[in-house]
N, C-alpha and C positions, 0 to 999 in steps of 0.2 A: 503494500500500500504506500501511505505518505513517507514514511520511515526508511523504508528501501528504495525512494526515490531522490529523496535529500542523503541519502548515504552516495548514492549511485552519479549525483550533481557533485558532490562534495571530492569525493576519489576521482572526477576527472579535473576537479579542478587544481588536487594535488600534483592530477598525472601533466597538466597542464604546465603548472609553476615550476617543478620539476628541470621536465626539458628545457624550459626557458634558461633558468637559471643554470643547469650544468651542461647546455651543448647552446650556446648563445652563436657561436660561430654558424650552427648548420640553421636554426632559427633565421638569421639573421640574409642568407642566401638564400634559403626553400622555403618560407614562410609556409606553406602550406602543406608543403609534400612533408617536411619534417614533422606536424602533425596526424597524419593518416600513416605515417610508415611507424612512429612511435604507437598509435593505437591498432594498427595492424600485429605488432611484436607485441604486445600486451595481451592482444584477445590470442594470437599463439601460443605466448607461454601460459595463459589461464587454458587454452585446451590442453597442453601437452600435459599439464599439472593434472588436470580433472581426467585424460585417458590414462594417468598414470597409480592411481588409485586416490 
């Protein structure tokens, strides 16, 4: 419901500040793509983790 939705807003906006802050160079030339490739390797390593038990 409302709780897993503001959790769910909340962890991208970590996943968000994150990037920014520790890859400012690939930010700073791909503005875009470096967020779709950062949540691309996120929902990866969250499948790889969940097929892994």
């Amino acid at each position: 419901g409302t709780v897993s939705l503001v959790t769910a807003l909340a962890a991208g906006a970590i996943l968000a500040m994150v990037v920014d802050t520790m890859i400012p160079e690939a930010v700073e030339v791909t503005h875009l793509m470096t967020g779709l490739v950062t949540s691309a390797g996120f929902l990866v390593s969250l499948a790889v983790s969940h097929a892994g038990g």
